[in-house]
VOGU-3710 file (C-alpha; in Angstrom, 3 decimals, decimal comma):
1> xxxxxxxxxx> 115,144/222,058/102,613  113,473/220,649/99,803  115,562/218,434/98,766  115,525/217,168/102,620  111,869/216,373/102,600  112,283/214,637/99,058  114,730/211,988/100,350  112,925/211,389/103,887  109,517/210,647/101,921  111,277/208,082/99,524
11> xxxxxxxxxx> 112,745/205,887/102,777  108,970/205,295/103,649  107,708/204,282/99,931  104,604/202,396/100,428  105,765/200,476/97,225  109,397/199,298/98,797  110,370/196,909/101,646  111,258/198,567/104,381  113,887/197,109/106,880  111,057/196,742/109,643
21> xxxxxxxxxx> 109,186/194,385/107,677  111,836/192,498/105,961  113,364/191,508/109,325  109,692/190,627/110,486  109,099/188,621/107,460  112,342/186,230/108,068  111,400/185,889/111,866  108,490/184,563/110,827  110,003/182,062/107,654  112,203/181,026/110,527
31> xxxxxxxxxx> 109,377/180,252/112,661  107,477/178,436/109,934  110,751/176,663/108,554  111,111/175,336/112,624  107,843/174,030/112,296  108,022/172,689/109,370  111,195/170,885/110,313  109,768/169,815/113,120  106,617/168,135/111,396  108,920/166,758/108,627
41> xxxxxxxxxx> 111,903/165,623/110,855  110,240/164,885/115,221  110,247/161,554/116,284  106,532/161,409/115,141  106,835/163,658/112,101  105,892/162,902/108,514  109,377/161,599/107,580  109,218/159,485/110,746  106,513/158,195/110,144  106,828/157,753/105,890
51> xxxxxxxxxx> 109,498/155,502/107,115  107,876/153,234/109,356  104,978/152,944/107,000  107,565/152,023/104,091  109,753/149,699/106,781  106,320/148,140/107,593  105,065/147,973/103,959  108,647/146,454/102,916  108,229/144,043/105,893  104,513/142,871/105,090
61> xxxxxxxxxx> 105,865/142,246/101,144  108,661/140,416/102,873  106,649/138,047/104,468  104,478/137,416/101,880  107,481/136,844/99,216  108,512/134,183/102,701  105,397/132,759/102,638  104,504/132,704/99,001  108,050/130,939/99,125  107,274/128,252/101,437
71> xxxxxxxxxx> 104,065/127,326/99,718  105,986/126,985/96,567  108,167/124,673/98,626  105,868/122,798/100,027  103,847/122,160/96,760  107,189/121,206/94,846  107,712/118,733/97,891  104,140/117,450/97,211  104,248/116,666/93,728  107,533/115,121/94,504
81> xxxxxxxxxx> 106,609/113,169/96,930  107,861/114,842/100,322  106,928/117,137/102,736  107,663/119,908/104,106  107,380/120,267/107,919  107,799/123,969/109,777  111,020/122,274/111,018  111,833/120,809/107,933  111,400/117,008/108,053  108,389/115,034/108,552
91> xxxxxxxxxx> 110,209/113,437/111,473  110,085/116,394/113,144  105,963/116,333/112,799  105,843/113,362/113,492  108,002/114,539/117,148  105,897/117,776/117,732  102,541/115,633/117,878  104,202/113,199/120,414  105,201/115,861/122,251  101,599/117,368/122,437
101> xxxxxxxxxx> 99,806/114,498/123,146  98,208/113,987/119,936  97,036/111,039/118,421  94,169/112,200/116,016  92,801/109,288/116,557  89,255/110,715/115,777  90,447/112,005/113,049  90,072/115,627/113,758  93,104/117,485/114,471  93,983/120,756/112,248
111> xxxxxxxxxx> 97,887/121,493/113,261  99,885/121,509/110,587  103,091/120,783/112,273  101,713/117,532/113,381  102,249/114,334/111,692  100,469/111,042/113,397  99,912/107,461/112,853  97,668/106,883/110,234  97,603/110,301/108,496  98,436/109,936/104,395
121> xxxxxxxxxx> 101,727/111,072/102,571  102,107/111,877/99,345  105,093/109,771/98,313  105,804/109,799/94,859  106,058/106,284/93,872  108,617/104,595/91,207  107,220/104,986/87,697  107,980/101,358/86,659  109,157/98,214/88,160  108,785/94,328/87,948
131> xxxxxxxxxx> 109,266/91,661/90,272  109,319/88,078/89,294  109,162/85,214/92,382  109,344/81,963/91,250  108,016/78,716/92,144  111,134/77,809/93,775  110,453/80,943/96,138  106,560/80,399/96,755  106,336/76,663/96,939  103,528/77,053/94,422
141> xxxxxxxxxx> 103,547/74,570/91,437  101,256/74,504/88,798  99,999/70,579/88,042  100,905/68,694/84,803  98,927/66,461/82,575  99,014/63,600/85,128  97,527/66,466/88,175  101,443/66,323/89,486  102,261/69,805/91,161  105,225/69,726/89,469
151> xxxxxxxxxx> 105,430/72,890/86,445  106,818/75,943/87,286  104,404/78,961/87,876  106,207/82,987/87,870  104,131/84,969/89,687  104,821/88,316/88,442  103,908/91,897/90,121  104,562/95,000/87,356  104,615/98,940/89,250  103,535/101,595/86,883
161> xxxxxxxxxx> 101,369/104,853/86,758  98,396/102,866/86,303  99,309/99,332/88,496  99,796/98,769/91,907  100,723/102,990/92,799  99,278/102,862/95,860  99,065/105,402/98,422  101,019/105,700/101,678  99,902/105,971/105,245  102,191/107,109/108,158
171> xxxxxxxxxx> 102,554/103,846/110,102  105,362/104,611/112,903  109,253/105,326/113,917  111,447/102,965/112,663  113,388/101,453/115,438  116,325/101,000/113,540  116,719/104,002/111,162  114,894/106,612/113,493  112,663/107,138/110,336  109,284/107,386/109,557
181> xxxxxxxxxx> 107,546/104,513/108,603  104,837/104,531/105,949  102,706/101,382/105,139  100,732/100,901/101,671  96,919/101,626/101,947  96,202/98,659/99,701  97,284/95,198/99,080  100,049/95,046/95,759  98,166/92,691/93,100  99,285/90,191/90,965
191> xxxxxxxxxx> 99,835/90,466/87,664  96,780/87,925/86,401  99,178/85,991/84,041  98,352/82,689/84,335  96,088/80,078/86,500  96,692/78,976/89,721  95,616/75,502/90,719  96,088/75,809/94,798  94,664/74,059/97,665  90,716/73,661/97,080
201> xxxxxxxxxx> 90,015/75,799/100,170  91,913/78,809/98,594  90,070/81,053/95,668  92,194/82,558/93,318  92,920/86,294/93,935  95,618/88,573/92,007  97,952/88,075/95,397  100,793/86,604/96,218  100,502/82,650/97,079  102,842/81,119/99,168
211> xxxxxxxxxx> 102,826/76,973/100,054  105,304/74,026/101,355  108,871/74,549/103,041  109,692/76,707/100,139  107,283/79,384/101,061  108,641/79,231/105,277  111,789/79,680/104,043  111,851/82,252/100,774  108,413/83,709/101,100  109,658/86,661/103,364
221> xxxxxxxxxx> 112,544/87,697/101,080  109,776/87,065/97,984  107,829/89,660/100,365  110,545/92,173/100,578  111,771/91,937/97,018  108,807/93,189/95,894  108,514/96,071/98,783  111,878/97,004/97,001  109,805/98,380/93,814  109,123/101,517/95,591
231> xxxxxxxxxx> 111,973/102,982/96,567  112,568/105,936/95,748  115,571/108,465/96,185  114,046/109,923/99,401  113,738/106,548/100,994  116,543/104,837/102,707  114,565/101,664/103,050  111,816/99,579/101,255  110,528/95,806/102,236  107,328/94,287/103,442
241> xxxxxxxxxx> 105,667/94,617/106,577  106,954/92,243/109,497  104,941/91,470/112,483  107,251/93,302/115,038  105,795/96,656/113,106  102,233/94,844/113,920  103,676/94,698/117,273  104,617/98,082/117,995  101,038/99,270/117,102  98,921/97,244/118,747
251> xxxxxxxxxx> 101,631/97,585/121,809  102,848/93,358/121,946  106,349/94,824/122,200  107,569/92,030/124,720  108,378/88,817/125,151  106,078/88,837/128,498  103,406/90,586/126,924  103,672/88,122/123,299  102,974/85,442/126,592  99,962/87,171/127,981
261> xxxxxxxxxx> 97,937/87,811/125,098  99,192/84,457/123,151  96,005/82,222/121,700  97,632/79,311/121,453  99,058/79,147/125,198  95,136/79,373/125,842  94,172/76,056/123,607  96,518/74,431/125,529  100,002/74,539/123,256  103,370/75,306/124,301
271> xxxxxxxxxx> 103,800/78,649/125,081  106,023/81,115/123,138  109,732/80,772/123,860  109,091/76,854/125,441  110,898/74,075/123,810  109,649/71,254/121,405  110,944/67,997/120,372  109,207/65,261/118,445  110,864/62,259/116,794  109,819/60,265/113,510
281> xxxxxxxxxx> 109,166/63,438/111,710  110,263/66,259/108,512  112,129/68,997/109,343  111,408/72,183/106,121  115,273/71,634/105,354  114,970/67,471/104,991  111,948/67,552/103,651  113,225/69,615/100,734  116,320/67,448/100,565  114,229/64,025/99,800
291> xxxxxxxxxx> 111,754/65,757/97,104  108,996/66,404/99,013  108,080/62,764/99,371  107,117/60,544/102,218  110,372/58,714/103,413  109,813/56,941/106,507  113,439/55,982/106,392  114,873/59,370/106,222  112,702/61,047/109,249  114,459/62,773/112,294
301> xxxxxxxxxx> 114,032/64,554/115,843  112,531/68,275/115,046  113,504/70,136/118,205  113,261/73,673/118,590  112,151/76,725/120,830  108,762/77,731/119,933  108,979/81,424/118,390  105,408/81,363/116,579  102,236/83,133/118,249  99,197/85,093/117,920
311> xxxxxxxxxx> 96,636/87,230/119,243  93,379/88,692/118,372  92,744/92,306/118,334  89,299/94,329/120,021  87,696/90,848/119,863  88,052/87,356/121,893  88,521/84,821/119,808  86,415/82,761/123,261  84,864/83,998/126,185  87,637/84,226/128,661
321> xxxxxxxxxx> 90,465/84,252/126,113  93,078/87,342/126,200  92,929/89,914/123,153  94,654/92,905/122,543  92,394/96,162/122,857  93,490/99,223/120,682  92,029/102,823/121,783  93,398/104,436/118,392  90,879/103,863/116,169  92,205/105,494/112,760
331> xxxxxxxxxx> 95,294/102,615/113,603  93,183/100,075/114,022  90,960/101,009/110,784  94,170/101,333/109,154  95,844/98,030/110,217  92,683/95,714/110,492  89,210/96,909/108,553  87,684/94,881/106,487  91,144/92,380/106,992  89,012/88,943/106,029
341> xxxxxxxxxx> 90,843/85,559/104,500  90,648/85,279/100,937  88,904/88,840/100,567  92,027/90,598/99,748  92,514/92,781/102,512  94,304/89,962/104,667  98,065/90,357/104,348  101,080/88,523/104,645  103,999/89,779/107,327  107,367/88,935/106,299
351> xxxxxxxxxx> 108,726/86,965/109,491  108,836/83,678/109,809  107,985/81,670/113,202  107,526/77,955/114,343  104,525/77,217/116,413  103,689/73,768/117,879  100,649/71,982/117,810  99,981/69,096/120,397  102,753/66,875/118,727  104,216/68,477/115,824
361> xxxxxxxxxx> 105,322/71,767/114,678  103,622/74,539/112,211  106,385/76,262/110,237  105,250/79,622/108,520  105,281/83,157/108,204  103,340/86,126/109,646  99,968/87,537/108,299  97,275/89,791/109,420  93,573/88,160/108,845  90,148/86,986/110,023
371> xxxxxxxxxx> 88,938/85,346/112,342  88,419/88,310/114,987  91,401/90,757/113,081  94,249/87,842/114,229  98,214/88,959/114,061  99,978/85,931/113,800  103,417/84,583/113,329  103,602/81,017/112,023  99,584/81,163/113,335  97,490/78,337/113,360
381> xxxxxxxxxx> 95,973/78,645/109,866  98,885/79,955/107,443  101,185/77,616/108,803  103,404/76,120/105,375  104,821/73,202/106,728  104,009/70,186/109,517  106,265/68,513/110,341  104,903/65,438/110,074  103,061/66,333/106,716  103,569/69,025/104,097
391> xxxxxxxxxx> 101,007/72,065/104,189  99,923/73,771/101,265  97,378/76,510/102,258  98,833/80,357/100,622  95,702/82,755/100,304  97,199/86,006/101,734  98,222/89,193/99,975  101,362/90,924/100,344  101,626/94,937/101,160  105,034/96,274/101,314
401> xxxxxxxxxx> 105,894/99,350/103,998  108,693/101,770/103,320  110,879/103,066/105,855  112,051/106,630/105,568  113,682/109,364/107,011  113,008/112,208/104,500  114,387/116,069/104,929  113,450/119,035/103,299  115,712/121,979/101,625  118,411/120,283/100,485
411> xxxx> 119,001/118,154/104,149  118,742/114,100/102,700  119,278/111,594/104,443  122,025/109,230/102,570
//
């Protein structure tokens, strides 16, 4: 019986486990484990939500590696001489601000996908370049020891870090290439390497001079040879301004509206697109072929369809007279401040024209200038030839435009 009691008092040993509280104990490190699982592993438990915080954290760094990307992009496109648009080309900008309406002409607007008229690029310009244009070119002659204008002058025009790197302004759509246009904020200077002796009316400026039949007919390519000195690999096109890009700012894209705002159809001229004929007089061609010298013998008809004009811009040249009036001013500032004869700031336009003047005929090229901001084409005071004496009156500058049609990451035009 003893032994009995012994054995029954060691199965409830305060110091052991007993089976009672064992199986209590893993009931409850079940329960906790489920609830534990439950915090670690629910749709909003810790794990759950680790993971979102790292997928969120991993997305964040993401977008800052994307964006840290594109501003290295777009500064690499800076320095060398493009850029970048969100869509990739400055064409598409240029697109995007059409499409909302936006001019800037005040100046103002903050959107970086838009590109307008006027706004500045950074294109890189050529490091080095030379043009040479020769009196045979310009019809500019320097006089010999007898005051014949008969020696040879080179004007020459040098490109380098330090001459004539000019900066760019956006000037339009090309109509040919689709691209954007750009157009030179400053007037490309002569090289000052050696005296002009020019009409008596003209001053000398570092600018390109132009005179006589040689300048109506060679002046333009003179023009757009040296335009060529700044392309670059990310330009399909480089040449001088021409009045039809005058045109297509100013909105004189017709042959009606040339007509409507044309100055000298108001003094009483033929009109643009009328036909001329006068006998006893020089054609540029014949009076080239007899030396430049009176020869009443050698004299023909000059006939011809008038194709010279021009118009004044926000100003009447008269009271009554027609003018063109532009509402965007940073186009207008950009086109015609400050443009005053012999200043500088006036500038040829490579196209040539032939106007006619109560009896003869004006043959010359295009050129923005004073008075009252005129865009001419063979206009009444840079005509180069009469044709029934020879004009020598060059005192405007040239400024070359480039046409482009740049893309970004790796899509170039050819």
């Amino acid at each position: 019986m003893k032994t009995k009691q012994k054995n029954k008092a060691s199965y409830f040993n305060p110091k052991g486990i007993t089976l009672i509280a064992l199986v209590v104990t893993i009931v409850v490190l079940l329960i906790l484990a489920g609830v534990s699982i439950n915090v670690l592993f629910s749709d909003s438990g810790i794990i759950k939500r680790a993971k979102d915080s790292q997928n969120k954290w991993k997305e964040a760094e993401q977008n800052d590696l994307d964006s840290l990307g594109r501003l290295k992009d777009q500064i690499d496109m800076w320095t060398e001489g493009k850029i970048v648009a969100k869509e990739g080309t400055l064409l598409a900008m240029y697109q995007k601000a059409v499409e909302d309406k936006c001019t800037n002409s005040d100046g103002i607007c903050t959107n970086a996908e838009h590109l307008h008229i006027g706004d500045y690029v950074d294109y890189k310009n050529p490091t080095s370049g030379t043009v040479e244009v020769k009196s045979a070119e310009s019809g500019i002659y320097g006089k010999d020891s007898e005051g014949n204008s008969t020696v040879n002058i080179t004007q020459t025009y040098t490109l380098s870090e330090t001459k004539n790197n000019v900066k760019w302004r956006v000037l339009g759509i090309d109509s040919k290439t689709g691209g954007i246009k750009l157009i030179s904020a400053d007037p490309i200077e002569r090289d000052a390497n050696y005296l002009l002796t020019v009409a008596a009316n003209s001053a000398e400026k570092p600018y390109l001079y132009l005179g006589g039949p040689e300048g109506y007919f060679y002046g333009p390519d003179a023009m757009d040879k040296i335009g060529k000195m700044y392309l670059n690999s990310y330009a399909t096109e480089a040449r001088s301004v021409k009045v039809e890009d005058v045109n297509e700012i100013t909105g004189v894209t017709t042959a009606e509206k040339i007509k409507e705002v044309n100055l000298p159809s108001y003094s009483g001229h033929k009109q643009y697109g009328e036909a001329y004929s006068y006998s006893g007089q020089y054609t540029p061609e014949l009076w080239l072929q007899i030396g430049k010298k009176a020869n009443k013998t050698k004299v023909t008809t000059v006939s011809g369809t008038v194709t010279g004009y021009y118009y004044s811009i926000n100003s009447k040249e008269k009271e009554g007279a027609p003018s063109v009036t532009m509402t965007n001013t940073r186009a207008y500032e950009m086109m015609f401040k400050d443009v005053e004869t012999l200043t500088g700031k006036a500038y040829w336009l490579a196209s040539s024209g032939v106007r006619e003047g109560s009896g003869y005929a004006y043959f010359g090229p295009g050129g923005v200038n004073s008075p009252n901001k005129n865009v001419t084409c063979a206009g009444f005071n840079i005509g180069l030839f009469c044709s029934y004496r020879n004009l020598d009156t060059p005192w405007f500058s040239c400024a070359p435009s480039s046409c482009f049609k740049i893309w970004c990451y790796g899509n170039r035009s050819a």
